[in-house]
C-alpha positions, 0 to 999 in steps of 0.5 A, spaced: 473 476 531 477 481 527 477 487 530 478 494 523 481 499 526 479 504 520 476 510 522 472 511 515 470 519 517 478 520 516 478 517 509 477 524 506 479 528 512 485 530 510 490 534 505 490 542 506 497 540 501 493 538 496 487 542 497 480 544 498 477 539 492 479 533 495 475 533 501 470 533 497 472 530 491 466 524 491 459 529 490 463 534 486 464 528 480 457 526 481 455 532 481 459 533 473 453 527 471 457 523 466 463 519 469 471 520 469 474 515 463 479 512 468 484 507 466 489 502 470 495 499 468 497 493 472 503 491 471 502 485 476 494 481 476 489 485 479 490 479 485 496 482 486 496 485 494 498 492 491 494 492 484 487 490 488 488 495 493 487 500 487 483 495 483 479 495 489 478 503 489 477 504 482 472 498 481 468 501 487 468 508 483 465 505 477 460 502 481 457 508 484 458 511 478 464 517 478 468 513 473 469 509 467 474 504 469 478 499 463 485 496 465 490 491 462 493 488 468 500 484 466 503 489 463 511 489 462 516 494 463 518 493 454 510 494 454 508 499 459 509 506 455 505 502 449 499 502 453 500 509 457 499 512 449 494 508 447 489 510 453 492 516 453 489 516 445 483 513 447 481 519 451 482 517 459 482 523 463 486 519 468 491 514 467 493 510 474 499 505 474 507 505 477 512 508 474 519 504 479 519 500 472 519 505 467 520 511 471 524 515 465 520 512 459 514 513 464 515 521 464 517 522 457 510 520 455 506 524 460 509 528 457 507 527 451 500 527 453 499 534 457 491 533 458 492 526 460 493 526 468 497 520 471 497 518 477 503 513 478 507 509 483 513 512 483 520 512 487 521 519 484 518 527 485 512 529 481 513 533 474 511 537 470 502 538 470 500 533 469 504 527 472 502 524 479 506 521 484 504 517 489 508 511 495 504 506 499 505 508 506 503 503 510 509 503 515 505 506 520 501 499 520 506 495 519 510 498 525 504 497 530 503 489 527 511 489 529 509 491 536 504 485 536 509 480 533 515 483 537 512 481 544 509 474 541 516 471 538 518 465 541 524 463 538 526 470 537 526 471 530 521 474 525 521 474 519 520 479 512 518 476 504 519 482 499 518 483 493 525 488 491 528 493 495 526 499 492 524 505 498 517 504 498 518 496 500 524 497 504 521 502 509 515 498 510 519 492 511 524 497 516 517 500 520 515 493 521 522 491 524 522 497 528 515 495 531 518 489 533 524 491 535 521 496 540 518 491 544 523 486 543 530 490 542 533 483 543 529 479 537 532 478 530 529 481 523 531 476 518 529 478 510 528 476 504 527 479 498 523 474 490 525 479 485 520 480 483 512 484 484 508 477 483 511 471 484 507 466 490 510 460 490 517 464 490 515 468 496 512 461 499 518 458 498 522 465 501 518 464 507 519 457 507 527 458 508 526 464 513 522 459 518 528 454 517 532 460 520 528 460 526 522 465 524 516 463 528 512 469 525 512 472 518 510 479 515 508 477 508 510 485 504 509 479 498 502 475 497 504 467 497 508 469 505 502 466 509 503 459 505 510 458 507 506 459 515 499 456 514 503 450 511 509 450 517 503 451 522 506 458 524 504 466 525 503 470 519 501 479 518 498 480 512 500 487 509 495 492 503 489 487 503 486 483 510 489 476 508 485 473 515 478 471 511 483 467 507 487 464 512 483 464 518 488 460 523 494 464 519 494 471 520 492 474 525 493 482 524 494 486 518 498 492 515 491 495 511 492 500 506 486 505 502 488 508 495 480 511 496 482 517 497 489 518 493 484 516 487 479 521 489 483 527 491 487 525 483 480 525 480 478 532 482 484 536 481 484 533 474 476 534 473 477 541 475 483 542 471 487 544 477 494 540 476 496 533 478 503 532 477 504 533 485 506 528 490 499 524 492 503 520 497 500 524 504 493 521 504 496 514 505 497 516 512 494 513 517 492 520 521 488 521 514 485 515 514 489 512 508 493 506 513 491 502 519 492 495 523 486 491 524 488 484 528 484 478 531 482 479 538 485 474 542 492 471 539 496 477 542 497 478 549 492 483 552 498 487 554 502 487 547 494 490 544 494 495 549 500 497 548 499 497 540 493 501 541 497 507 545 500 508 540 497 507 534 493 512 537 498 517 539 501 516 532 494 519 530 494 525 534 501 526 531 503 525 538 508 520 535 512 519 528 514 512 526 521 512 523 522 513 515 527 508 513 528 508 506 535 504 507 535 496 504 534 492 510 540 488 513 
């Protein structure tokens, strides 16, 4: 059995920084009649753990009515501000995608467009009025599931598949190390970077290279990682989306992360014409319902989940704050 530790009433919960509207962002668009003409700019297939994560958010949207979603996934960097103008032309009220390729060709479009609002995953600060910002931070989860992994070692190695050391990716690898290093401060973190966002049979053959120095369990920041684990028989931790229904005897805990609310919260500062070029970033924290851990009850040790539990609930009440480490793991 999966336990899902996400707490749904937190989902909304959250962002006095970001104002009052985002509580309640979902009945105020309803409430506007017509839906929102959002687009998605997936330089990755919407496959991809990431970009389903905002897929996901963006297609329930449309489903209930709040949006108008189209998207391109696979979109290169030399493409990228191409496709940002033409939705930016065709009328979108919201523009969703990442800028850590683009960042510099990225902002001369926003500014070119100051009544398109854009909402774009970035390593830099927001811009202007209209340019969004936000980062993936599922470090919390990652750190618990490093608990978990920490205290089920057996050779006393572990080992991380990313895709590129930029900060975001680095501190969910270096969340996910702490996590196990906390219970097992004599265990070694072993990581390996593809070079790319999506690339599976790379990020297997990572994977595969880690297990050959020894790691026994794996946290797959890239999808493909539970591959090399499932085809070597060991442990692996999903990390943005649940990957337990797809290798039920693989991975046992996942670091989940929800773009629900930055999506929300972006969508009623746009329709009330409030600016969006703020850092969206805050609603990914797990006290705000934006990340959190779910496992399958029975593969860790008792002791390993209640220790995991404790603090998960202590990082909630704000009672413990998982190290930010944006540094290139070593």
């Amino acid at each position: 059995m999966t336990k899902l530790l996400i707490n749904r009433r937190r989902l909304l919960g959250t962002g006095a920084a970001l104002g009052a509207s985002t509580l309640f962002a979902p009945s105020i668009l309803r409430a506007q009649g017509a839906p929102v003409k959002v687009a998605g700019i997936h330089a990755s297939p919407v496959e991809n753990a990431w970009n389903s994560v905002l897929h996901a958010a963006m297609v329930a949207a449309d489903e209930e009515g709040v949006i108008e979603y189209t998207f391109s996934e696979g979109v290169s960097g030399t493409d990228y501000p191409r496709a940002m103008r033409e939705y930016a032309e065709a009328g979108n009220v919201l523009i969703v995608g990442e800028a850590y390729a683009v960042e510099r060709e990225a902002r001369t479009v926003a500014g070119d467009y100051p009544d398109t609002s854009f909402l774009l995953g970035s390593s830099g600060e927001a811009a202007g009025d209209n340019f969004g910002v936000f980062g993936t931070w599922n470090w919390e989860a990652a750190y618990l599931a490093g608990m978990l992994a920490g205290a089920m070692t057996e050779t006393g190695v572990v080992g991380s598949v990313g895709a590129i050391p930029i900060p975001e990716v680095n501190m969910l690898i270096n969340g996910f190390a702490d996590g196990v290093k906390s219970v097992n401060p004599e265990a070694k973190h072993l990581t390996s970077f593809i070079g790319t966002f999506f690339d599976p049979p790379k990020a297997r053959e990572a994977g595969l290279a880690l297990i050959d120095s020894g790691a026994d369990i794996l946290f797959g920041e890239r999808i493909g990682t539970a591959d090399a684990a499932q085809e070597r028989g060991i442990k692996a931790i999903g990390s943005m989306i649940d990957y337990t229904p797809r290798y039920p005897e693989t991975v046992f805990a996942n670091a989940l992360w929800s773009f629900r609310p930055l999506l929300d919260a972006a969508l009623a500062d746009a329709t009330a014409g409030n600016p969006t070029g703020k850092n969206y970033t805050p609603l990914s924290l797990m006290k705000d319902g934006g990340n959190d851990i779910n496992y399958v009850e029975g593969v860790a040790p008792e002791a390993a989940v209640k220790a995991m539990l404790e603090t998960r609930e202590a990082i909630i009440a704000g009672e413990f704050e998982v190290p930010r480490n944006f540094d290139e793991p070593e």
